[in-house]
C-alpha positions in Angstrom: 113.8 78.7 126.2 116.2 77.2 123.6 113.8 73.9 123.3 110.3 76.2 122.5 113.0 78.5 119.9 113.6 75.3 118.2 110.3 73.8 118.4 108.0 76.3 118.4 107.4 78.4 114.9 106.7 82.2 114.4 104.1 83.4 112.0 103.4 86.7 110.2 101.0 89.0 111.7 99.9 92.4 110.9 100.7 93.7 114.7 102.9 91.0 116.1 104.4 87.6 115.3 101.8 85.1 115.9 102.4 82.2 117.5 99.3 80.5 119.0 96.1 78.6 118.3 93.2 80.3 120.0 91.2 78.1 122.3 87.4 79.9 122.1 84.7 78.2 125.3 81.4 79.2 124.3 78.5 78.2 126.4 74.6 78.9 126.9 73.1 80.8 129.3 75.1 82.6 132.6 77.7 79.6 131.7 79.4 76.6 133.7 80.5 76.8 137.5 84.0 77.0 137.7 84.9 72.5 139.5 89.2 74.4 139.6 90.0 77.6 140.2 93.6 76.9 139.2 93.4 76.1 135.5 96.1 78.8 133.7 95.1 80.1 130.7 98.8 79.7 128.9 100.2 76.7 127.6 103.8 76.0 126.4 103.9 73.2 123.6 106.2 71.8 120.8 104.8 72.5 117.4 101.8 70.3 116.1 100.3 70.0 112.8 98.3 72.7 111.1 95.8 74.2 113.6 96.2 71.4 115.9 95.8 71.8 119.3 98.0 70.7 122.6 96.7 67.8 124.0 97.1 69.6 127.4 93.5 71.5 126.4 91.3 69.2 126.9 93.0 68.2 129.9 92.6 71.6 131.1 88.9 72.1 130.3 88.0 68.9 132.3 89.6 69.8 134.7 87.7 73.1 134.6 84.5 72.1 134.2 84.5 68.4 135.1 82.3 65.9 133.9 79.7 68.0 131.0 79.3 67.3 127.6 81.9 69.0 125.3 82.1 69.9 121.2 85.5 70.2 119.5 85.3 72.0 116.6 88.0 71.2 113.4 89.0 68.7 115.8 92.2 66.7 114.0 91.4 63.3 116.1 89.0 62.7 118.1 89.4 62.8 122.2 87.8 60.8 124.7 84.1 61.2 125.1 84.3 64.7 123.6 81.9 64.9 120.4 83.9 66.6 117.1 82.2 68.2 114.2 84.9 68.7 111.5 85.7 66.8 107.9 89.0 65.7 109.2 88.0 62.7 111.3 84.5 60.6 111.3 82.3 63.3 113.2 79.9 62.3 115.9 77.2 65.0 115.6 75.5 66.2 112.5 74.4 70.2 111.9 71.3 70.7 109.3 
C-alpha cells in the first residue's frame, strides 16, 4: 500500500475523495459476447498524466472482447489498431 500512497493522488470530490478515471464501453444493439469471463473491473496503477488512462485497459478490453473494432475517445496516444478521436494525437476517424 505504501507504493499506490506515494504514487497515486487524491482529488476533491463533493461525496468522496476521487481518485479514478472512469472507463465508459458503449456499444450498439444487445452488445458484444463476453471471449473472458475473468476480466476484473479494478485496476491498481501509478499516476499518469491528466486523464490518462492505464495501459492495462486496453489490455483488458481485448481480452474481453477479442478481436472487434474499438474507439478511444480523448485518447493521449494512440494504441494499436484501436481508432482515437481526440485533438491530442493525429486522429484516425473524422465526426461531421
Amino acid at each position: 500500500m505504501e507504493i499506490l500512497n506515494n504514487e497515486t493522488k487524491i482529488n476533491c470530490g463533493n461525496y468522496t475523495r476521487q481518485n479514478i478515471e472512469m472507463c465508459l464501453i458503449a456499444t450498439r444493439g444487445n452488445g458484444l459476447p463476453r471471449k473472458s469471463a475473468s476480466v476484473r473491473q479494478v485496476i491498481y496503477s501509478c499516476l499518469g498524466e491528466h486523464s490518462e488512462k492505464p495501459k492495462e485497459i486496453h489490455y483488458r478490453l481485448e481480452e474481453l472482447y477479442g478481436d472487434v473494432p474499438r474507439l478511444e475517445l480523448f485518447a493521449r496516444e494512440k494504441y494499436g489498431d484501436w481508432d482515437v478521436y481526440v485533438n491530442q494525437v493525429e486522429g484516425s476517424i473524422k465526426l461531421i
